[in-house]
N, CA, C and O of each residue as an XYZ file, in Angstrom:
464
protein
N      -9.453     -7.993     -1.641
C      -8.000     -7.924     -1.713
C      -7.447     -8.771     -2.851
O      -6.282     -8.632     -3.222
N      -8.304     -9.672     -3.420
C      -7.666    -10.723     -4.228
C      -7.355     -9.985     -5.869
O      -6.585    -10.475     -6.695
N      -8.268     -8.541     -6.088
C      -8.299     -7.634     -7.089
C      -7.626     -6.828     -7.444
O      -7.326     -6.405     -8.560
N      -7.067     -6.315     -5.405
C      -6.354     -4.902     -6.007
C      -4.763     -5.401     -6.404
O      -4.364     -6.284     -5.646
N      -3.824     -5.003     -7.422
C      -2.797     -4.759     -7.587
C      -1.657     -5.182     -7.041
O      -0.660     -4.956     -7.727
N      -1.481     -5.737     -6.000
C      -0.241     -6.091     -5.060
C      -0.039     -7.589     -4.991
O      -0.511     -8.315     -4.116
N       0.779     -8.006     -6.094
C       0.986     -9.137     -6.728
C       1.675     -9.680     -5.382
O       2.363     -8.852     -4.788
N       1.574    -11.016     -4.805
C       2.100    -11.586     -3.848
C       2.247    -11.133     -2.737
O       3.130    -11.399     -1.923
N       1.157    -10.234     -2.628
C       1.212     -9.768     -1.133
C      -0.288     -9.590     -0.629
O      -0.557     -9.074      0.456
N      -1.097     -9.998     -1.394
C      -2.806     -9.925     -1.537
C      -3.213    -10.617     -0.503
O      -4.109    -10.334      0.292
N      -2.448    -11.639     -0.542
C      -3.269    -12.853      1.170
C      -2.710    -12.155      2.178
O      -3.397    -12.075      3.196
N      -1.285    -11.442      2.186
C      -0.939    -11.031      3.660
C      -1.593    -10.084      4.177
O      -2.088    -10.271      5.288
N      -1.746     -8.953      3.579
C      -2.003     -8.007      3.795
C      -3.800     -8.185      4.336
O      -4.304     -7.863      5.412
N      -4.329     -8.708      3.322
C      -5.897     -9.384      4.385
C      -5.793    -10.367      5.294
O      -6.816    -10.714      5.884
N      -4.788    -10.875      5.523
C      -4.584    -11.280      6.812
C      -4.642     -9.922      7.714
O      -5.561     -9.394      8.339
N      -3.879     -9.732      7.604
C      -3.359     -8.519      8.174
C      -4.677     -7.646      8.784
O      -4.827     -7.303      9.957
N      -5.484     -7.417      7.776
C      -6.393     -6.648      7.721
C      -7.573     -7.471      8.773
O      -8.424     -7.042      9.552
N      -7.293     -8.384      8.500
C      -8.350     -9.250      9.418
C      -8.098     -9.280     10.553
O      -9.038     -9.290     11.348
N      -6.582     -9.308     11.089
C      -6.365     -9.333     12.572
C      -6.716     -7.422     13.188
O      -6.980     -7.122     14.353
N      -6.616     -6.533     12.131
C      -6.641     -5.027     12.791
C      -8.285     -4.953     12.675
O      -8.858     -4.157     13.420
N      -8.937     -5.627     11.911
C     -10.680     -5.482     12.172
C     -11.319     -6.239     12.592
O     -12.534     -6.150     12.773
N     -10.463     -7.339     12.884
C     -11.115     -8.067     14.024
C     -12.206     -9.326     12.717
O     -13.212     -9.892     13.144
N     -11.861     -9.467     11.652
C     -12.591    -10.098     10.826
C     -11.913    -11.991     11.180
O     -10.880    -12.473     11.644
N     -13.472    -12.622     10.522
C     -13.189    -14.250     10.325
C     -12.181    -14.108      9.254
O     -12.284    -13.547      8.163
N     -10.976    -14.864      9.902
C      -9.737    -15.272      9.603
C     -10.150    -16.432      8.148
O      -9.636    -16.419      7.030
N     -11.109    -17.246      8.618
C     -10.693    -17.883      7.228
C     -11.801    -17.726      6.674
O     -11.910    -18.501      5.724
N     -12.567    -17.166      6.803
C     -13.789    -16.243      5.691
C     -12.559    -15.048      4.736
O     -12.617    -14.876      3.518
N     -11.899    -14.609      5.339
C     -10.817    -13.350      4.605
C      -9.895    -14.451      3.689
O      -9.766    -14.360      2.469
N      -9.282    -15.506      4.535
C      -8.723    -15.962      3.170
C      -9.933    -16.972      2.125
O      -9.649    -17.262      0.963
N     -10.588    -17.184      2.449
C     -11.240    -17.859      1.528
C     -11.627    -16.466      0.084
O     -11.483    -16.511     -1.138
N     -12.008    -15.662      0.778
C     -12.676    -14.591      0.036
C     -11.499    -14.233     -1.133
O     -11.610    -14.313     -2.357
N     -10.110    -13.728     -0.168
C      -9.138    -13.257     -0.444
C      -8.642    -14.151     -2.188
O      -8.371    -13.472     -3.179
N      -8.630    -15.271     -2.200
C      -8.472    -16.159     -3.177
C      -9.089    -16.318     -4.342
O      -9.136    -17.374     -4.973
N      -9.693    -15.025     -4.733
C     -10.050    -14.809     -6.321
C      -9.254    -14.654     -7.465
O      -9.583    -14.835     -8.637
N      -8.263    -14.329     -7.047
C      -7.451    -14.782     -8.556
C      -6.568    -15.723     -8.143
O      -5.535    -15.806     -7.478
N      -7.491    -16.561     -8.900
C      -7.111    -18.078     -8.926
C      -6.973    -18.377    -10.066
O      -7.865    -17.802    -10.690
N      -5.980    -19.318    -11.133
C      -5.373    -19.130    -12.312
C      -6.473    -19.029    -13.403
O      -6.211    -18.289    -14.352
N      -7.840    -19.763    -13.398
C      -8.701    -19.403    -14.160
C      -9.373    -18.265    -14.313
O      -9.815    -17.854    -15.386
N      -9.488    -17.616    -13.032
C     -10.085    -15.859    -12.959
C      -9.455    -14.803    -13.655
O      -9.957    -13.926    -14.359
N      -7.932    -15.084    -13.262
C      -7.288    -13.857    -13.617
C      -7.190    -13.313    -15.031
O      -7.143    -12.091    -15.176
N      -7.150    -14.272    -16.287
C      -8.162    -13.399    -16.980
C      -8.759    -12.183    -17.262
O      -8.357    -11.090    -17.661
N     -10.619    -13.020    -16.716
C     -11.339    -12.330    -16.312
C     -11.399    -10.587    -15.830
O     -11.814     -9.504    -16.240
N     -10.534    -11.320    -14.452
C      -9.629     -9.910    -13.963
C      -9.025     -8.753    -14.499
O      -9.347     -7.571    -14.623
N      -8.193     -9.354    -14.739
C      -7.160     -8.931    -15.795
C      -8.043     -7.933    -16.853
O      -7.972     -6.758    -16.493
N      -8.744     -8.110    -17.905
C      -9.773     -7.856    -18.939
C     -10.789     -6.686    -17.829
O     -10.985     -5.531    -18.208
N     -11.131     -6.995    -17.007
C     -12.277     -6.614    -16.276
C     -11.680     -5.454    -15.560
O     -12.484     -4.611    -15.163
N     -10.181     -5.223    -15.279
C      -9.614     -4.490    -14.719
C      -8.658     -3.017    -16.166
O      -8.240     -1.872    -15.989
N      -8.687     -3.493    -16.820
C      -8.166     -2.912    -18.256
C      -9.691     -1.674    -18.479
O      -9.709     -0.448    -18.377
N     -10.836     -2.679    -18.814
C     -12.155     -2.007    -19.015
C     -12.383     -1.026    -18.268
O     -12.536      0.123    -18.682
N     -12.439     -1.455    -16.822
C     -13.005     -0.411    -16.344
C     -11.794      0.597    -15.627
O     -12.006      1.408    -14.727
N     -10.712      0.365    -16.162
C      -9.389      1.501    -16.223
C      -9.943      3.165    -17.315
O      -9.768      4.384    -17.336
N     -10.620      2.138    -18.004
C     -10.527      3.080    -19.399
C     -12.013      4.177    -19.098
O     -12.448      4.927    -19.972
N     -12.531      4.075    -17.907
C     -13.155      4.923    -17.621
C     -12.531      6.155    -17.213
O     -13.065      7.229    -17.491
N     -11.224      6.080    -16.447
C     -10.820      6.785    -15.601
C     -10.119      7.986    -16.931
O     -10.173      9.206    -17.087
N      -9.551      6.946    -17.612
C      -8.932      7.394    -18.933
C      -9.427      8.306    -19.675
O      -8.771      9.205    -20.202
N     -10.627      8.140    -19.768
C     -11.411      9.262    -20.689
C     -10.514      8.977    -21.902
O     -10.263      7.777    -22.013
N      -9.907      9.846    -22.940
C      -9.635     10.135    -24.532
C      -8.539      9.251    -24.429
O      -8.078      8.742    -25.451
N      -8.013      8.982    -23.186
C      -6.461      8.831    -23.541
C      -6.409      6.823    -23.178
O      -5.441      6.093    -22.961
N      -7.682      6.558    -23.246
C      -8.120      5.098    -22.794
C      -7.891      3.845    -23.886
O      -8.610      3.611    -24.858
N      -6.726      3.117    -23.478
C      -6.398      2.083    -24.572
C      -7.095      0.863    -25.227
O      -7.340      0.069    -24.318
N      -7.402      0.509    -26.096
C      -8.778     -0.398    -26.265
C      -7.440     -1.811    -26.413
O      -6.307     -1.402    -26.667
N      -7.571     -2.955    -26.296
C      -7.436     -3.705    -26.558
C      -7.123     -4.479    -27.930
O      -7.949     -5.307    -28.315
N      -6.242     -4.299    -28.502
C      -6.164     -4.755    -29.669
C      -4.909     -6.145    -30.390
O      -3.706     -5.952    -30.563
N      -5.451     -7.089    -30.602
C      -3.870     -7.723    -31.087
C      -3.530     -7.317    -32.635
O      -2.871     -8.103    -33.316
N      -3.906     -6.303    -33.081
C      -3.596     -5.777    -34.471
C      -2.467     -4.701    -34.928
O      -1.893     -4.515    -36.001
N      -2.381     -3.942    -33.395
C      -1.256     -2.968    -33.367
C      -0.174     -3.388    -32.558
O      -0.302     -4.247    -31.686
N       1.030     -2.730    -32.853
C       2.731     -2.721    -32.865
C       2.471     -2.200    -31.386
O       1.902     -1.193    -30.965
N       3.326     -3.638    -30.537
C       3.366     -3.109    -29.021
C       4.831     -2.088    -28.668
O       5.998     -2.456    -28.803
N       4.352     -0.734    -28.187
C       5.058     -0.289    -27.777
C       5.580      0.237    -25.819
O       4.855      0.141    -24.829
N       6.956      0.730    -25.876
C       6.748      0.645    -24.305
C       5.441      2.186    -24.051
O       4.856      2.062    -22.975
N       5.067      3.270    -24.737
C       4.234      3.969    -24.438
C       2.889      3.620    -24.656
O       1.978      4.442    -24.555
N       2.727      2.473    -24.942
C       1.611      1.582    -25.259
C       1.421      0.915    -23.885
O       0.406      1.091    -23.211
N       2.226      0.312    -23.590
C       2.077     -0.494    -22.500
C       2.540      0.161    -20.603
O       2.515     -0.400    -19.508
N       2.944      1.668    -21.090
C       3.200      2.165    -20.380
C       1.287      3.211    -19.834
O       0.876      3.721    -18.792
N       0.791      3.063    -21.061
C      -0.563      3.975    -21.048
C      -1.775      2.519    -20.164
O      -2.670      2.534    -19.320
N      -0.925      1.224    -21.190
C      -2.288      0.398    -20.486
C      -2.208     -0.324    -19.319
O      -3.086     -1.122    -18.992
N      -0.948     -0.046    -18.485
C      -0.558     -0.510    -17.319
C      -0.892      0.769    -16.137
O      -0.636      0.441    -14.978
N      -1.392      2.064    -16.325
C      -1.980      2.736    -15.407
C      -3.146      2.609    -16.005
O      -4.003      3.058    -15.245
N      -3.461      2.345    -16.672
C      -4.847      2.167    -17.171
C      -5.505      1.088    -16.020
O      -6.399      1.234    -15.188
N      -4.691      0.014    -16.353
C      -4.775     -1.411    -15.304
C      -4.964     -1.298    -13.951
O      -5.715     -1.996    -13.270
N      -4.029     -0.101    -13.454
C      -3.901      0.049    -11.922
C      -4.823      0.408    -11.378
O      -5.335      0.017    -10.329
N      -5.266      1.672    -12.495
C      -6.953      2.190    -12.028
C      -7.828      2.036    -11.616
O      -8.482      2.488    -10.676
N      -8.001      0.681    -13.011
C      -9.142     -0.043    -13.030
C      -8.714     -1.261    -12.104
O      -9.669     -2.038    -12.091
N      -8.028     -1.584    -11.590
C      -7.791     -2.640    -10.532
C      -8.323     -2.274     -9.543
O      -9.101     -2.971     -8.891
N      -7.898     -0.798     -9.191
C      -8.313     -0.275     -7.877
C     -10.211     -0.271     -7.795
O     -10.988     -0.809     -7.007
N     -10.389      0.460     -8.810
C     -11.887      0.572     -8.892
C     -13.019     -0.973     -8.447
O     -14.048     -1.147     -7.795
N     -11.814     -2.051     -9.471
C     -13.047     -2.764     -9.441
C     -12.974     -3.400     -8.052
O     -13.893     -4.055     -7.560
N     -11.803     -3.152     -7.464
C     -11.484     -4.404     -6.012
C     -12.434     -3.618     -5.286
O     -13.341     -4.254     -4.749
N     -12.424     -2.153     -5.128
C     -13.620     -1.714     -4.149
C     -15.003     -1.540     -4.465
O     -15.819     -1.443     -3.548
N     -15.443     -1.477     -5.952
C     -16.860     -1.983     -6.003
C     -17.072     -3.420     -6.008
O     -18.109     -3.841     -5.495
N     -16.249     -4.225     -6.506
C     -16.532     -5.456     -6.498
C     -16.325     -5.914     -4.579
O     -16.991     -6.867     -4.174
N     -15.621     -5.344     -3.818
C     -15.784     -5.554     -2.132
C     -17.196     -5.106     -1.753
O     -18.085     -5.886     -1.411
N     -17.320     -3.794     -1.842
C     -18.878     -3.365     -1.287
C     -20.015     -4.247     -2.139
O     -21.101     -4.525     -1.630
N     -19.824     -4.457     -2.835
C     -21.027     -4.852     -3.654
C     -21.066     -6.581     -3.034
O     -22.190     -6.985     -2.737
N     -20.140     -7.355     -2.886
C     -20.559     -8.569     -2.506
C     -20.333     -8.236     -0.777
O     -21.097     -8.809      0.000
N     -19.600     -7.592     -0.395
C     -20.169     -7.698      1.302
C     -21.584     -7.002      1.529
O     -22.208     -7.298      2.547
N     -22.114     -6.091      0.623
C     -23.422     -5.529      1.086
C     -24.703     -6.913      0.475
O     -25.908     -6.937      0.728
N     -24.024     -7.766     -0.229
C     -24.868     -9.040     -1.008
C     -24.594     -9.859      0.510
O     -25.703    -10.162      0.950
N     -23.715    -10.225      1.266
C     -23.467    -10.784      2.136
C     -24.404    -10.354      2.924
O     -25.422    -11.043      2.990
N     -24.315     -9.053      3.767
C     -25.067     -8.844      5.024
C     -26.215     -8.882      4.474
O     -26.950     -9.200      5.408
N     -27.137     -8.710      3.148
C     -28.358     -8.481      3.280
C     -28.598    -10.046      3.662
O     -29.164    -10.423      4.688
N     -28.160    -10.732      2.828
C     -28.478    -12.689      2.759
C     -28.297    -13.107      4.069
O     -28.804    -14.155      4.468
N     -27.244    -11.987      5.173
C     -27.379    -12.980      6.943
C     -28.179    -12.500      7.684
O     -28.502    -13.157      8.674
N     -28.820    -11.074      7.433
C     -29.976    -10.435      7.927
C     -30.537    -11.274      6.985
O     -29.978    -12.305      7.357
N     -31.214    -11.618      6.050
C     -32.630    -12.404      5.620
C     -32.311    -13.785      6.564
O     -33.334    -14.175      7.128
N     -31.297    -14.473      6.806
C     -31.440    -15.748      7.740
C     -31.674    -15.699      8.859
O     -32.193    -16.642      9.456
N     -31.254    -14.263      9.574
C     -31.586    -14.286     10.722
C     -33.130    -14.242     11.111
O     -33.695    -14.999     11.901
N     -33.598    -13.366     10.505
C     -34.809    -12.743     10.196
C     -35.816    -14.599      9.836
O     -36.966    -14.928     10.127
N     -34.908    -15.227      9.258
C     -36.117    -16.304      8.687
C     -35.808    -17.337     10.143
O     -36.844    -17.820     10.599
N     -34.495    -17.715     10.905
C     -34.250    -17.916     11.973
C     -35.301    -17.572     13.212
O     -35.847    -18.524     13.769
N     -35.579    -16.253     13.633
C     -36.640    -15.734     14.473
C     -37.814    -16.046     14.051
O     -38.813    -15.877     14.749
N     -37.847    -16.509     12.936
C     -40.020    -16.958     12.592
C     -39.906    -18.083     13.276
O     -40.500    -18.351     14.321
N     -39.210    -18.693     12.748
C     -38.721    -20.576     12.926
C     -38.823    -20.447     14.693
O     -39.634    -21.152     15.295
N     -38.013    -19.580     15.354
C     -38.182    -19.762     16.678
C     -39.559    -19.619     17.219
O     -39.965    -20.545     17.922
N     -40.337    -18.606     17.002
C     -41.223    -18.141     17.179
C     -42.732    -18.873     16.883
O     -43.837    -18.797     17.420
N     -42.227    -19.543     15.855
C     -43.580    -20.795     15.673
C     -43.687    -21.794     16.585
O     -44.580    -22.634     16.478
């Protein structure tokens, strides 16, 4: 949630989300808290890039050399949304499926430990 798009409403709404799935309350906000003033950036850049997939021909590259216009910034702000969306849900599956494998390997190393 800390990825997708919804400027000041990113912690509520995984709140939110945590009380309808029944998720750890402060595992969601801890998680939730990725754009944090040094990330966003990152983000930011990381969310532009992989916009410009969606974009195909019409995909804005990054440049401080050309004359900002509003159809300029009108092309790289759905560009943004895109790629916001994209990366908040691969970047979710990809570290919760990094999560469960790492609490299945503890559990798993947990039961030897008992078992010896």
């Amino acid at each position: 949630m800390g990825i997708v798009p919804l400027w000041g409403f990113q912690l509520a709404i995984a709140i939110a989300l945590a009380f309808l799935w029944r998720l750890n309350k402060a595992l969601v906000i801890l998680a939730a808290n990725i754009s944090i003033p040094p990330m966003i950036p990152i983000i930011l850049f990381l969310s532009h890039e992989t916009g410009a997939l969606w974009m195909g021909d019409d995909a804005q590259r990054i440049s401080f050399d050309q004359d900002i216009t509003l159809a300029l910034v009108h092309k790289s702000f759905i560009q943004y949304l895109a790629g916001a969306c994209t990366l908040a849900v691969v970047a979710g599956l990809t570290f919760g499926l990094i999560t469960f494998v790492m609490l299945k390997l503890r559990r798993v190393q947990e039961a030897r430990k008992a078992t010896d």
